[in-house]
N, C-alpha and C positions, 0 to 999 in steps of 0.2 A: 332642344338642347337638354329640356329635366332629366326626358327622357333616355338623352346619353350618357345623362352623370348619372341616372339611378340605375340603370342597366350596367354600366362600369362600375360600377360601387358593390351590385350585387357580384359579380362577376370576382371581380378583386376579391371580396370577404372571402369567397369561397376558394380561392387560390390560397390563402392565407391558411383554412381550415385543412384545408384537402390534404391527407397523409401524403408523405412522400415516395414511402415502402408500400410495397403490392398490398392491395388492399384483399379482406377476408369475403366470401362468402361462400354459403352451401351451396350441396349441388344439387336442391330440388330447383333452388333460384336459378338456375345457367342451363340447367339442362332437363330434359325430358324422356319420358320410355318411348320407344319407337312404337306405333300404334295403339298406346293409352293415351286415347284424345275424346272430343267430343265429336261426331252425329246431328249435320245438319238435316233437319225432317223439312218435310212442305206439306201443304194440304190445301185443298177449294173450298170452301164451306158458304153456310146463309147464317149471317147476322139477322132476325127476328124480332119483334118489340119496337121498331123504334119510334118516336112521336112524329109520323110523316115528314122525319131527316133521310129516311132513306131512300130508294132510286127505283124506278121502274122502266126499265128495257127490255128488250128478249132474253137475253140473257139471263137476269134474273126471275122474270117469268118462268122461261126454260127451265130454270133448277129449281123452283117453286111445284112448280108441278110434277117435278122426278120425285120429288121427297114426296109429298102428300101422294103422290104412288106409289112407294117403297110402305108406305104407312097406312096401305089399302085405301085410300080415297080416291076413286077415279073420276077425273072430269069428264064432262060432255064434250064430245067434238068442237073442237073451235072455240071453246071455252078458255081464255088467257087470265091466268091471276091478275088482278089488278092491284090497287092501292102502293104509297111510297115508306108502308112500316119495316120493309125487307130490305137488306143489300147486298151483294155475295162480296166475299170477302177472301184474304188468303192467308191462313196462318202457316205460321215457323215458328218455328224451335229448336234447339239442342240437346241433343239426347246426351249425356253424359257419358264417360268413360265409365263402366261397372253398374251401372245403371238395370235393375231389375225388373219383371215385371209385377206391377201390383203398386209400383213407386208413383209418385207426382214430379211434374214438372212445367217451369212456366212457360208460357207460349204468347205471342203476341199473332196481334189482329191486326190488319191495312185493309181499306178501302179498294176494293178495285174499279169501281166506277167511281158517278158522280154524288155519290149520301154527301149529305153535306154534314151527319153528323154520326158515330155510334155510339154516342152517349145515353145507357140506358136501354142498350139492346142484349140480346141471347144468344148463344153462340148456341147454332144446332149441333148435333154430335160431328165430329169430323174426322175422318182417317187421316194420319201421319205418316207418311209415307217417307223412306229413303234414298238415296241414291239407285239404288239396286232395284224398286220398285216395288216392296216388301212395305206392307205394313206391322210400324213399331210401335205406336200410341194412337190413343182415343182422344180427343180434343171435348171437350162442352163447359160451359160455363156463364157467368153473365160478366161481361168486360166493365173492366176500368178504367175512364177516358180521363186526363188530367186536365184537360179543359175545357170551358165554359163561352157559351157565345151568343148572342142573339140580333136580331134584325128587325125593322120595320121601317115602313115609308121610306124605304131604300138606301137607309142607313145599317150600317152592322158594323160589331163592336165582338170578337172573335179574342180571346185569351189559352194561349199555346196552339199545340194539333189536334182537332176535332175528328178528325179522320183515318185515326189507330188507334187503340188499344191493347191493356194488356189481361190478360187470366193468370194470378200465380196460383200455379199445382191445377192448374188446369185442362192438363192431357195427364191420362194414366199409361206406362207403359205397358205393352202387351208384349212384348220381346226384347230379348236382351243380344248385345253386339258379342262376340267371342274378342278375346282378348288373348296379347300373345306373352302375357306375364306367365301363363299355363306350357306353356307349349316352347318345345326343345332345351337344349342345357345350356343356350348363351342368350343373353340377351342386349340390347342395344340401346346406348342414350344418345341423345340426338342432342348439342352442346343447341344456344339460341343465336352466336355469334360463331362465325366461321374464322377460328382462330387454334393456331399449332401449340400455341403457351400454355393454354386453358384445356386443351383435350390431354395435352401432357401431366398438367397438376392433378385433373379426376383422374387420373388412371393412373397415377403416382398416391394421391388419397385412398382410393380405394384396396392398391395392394398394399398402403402400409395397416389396416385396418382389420383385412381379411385375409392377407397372405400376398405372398411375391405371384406373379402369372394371373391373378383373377381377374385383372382388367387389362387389356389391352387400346391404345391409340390406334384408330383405324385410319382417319385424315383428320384436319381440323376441323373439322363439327361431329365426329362420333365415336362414339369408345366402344367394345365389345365388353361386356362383363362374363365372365362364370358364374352360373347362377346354381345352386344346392338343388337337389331333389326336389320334387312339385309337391305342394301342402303346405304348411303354416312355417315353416323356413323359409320360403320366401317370401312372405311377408314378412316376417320378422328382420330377412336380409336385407330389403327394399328399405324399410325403416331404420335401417341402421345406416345404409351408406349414403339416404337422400339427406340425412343432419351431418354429414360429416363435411367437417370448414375444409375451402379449397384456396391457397395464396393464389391471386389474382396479379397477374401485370400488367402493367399501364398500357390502356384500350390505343388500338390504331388512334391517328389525331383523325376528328369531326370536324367541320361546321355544319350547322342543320341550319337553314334558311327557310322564312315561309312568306313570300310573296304579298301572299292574301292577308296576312295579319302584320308583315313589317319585325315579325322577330328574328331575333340572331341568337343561337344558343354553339356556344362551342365547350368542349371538355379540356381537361386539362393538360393533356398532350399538345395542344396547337400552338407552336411556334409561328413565328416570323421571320426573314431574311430582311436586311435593310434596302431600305428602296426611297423613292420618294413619291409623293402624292400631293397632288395637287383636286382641291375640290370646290366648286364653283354653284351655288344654289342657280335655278334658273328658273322663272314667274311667267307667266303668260295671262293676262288681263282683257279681257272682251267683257266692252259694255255698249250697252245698245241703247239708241232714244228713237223713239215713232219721231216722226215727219209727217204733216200734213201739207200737201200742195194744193193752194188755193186759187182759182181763175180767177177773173178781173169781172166785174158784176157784168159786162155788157160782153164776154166772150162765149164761146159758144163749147168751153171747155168743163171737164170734169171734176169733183173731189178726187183725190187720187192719197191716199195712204202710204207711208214708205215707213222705213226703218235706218237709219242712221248706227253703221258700229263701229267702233273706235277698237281698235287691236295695241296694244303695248309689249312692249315685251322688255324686262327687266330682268339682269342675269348681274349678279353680284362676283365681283371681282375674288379669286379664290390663289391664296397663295401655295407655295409648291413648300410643301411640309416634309420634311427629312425625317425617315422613322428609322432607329436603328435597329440593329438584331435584338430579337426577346425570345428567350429561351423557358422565360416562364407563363403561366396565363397574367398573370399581373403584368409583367412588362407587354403584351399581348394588347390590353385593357388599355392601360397607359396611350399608348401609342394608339390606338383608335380613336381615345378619347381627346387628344390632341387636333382631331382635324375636323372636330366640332360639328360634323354631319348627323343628322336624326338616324333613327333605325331601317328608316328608309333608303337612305342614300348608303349605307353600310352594304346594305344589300350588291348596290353597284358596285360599291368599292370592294369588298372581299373578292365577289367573282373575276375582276379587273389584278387583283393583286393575286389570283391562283392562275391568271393565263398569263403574269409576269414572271412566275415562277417565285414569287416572293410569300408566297403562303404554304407554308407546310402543313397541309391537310388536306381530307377530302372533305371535298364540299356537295352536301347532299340537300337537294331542293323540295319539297314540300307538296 
């Protein structure tokens, strides 16, 4: 129940605050350039160094000995590295948007086997490779793990994840992504919410700033810009129309619900229809007592073990609450907080009052 007054109380204040009039923001915050994004890389690699945390398989034998044959040491036939100071490992990364070669960037490290630590290991050199199967970055370094662990006599005592880390500026890029800021005379923003209001205002913003015609609404998520000659005007342009403020109008109505955690978050658009609800807690109670069955001294019967369980079931009487129309988040709040249910049982109830039709919103699950 605290937990439904403080979650109402939060809710309420913020209805209270919330402008009424379309609210402002820029258009770097809504929207984005069509292909200025970042560069998922991957790579295989051998973490090196470790204090016998790490793992010895084929696997990692196999790429023990590709390397130290890459680096002219050839084993004897039949000769397998041994020892658990090695792991292979697989890094990722994001190669940035405009991202050069000769630049740093950071990269983490995962386990792929069984190391039980990399803490205080080496990351050998490693190709970063693309989608397209091109190498973009150089990978090496020595990893940073944020946790600490240790074990004996079959106890162990482990603080956070032993089994990633990270390298910052620890791949150098070797190639850079082409970018289509350069290339033809229009270019394309990509709004983050697919909405007809919002693509109208950037492209209503942008021809009051640069001229009538230089932006066009394409649907609701993309706009066409006219973009000036290639060189330092467009930069300059790009700079000028991602600070320029865009009137916002009051987003579609939400409820976000998340299962696993018990939260309810809804915006300010979410109405109600009047309906009624009824809600009823319900308890389920199993306890259990061992039993002992004991024979008679002179029978020719057994000890025998049991269990005894006792099942209850307890469902509290829940009266049928009349919620009226709310046109605002506060009458919203109100009327939730009337029917006394945790953020758990909300859960039920919201989805229950969107298949009543008495919730006006969409309800998006988690």
């Amino acid at each position: 129940m605290r937990a439904v007054v403080t979650l109402g109380a939060l809710l309420a204040s913020a209805a209270l605050w919330w402008p009424a009039d379309a609210a402002a923001a820029r258009v770097k915050e809504i929207a984005s350039v069509q292909g200025v994004r970042a560069n998922q890389l991957v790579g295989y690699g051998l973490v090196v160094g470790l204090d016998g945390t790490g793992e010895q398989n084929a696997v990692t034998a196999q790429s023990l000995s590709a390397l130290l044959q890459s680096l002219g040491v050839t084993l004897p036939a039949g000769v397998v590295p041994q020892g658990r100071n090695s792991a292979a490992v697989m890094v990722t990364a994001e190669l940035p948007a405009f991202a050069q070669p000769g630049q740093t960037i950071d990269i983490a490290v995962s386990s792929m086997g069984n190391a039980k630590s990399l803490r205080g290991g080496t990351l050998v050199m490693t190709p970063l490779r693309g989608a397209d199967g091109e190498i973009y970055a150089i990978a090496q370094g020595n990893l940073i793990v944020g946790g600490a662990g240790a074990s004996a006599g079959g106890s162990k005592v482990q603080i956070n994840h032993l089994s990633a880390g990270r390298i910052p500026g620890g791949a150098t890029v070797e190639r850079s992504v082409p970018t289509p800021l350069y290339e033809g005379d229009r270019l394309q923003l990509d709004l983050k919410a697919n909405d007809y209001s919002t693509a109208r205002a950037v492209a209503d913003a942008i021809n009051a700033a640069k001229g009538e015609g230089t932006a066009v609404p394409v649907d609701g998520r993309t706009v066409s810009v006219q973009m000036p000659p290639a060189g330092i005007t467009r930069v300059n342009f790009m700079a000028d129309i991602e600070n320029l403020p865009v009137a916002l109008e009051r987003p579609a109505a939400r409820v976000v619900l998340n299962p696993r955690t018990g939260s309810v978050v809804m915006n300010e658009a979410v109405t109600i229809g009047a309906c009624a609800v009824a809600h009823g807690a319900l308890a389920v109670t199993i306890s259990s007592t061992p039993v002992v069955s004991q024979p008679n001294p002179l029978g020719q019967g057994q000890t025998v073990a049991g269990e005894k369980a006792d099942i209850a079931i307890t469902q509290q009487g829940g009266a049928l609450v009349q919620l009226a129309a709310g046109t605002q988040l506060t009458d919203v709040v109100r009327a939730l907080n009337a029917l006394g249910a945790t953020p758990q049982d909300l859960l039920a109830i919201l989805q229950a009052m969107k298949a009543a039709g008495a919730l006006n919103a969409e309800l998006d699950v988690l």
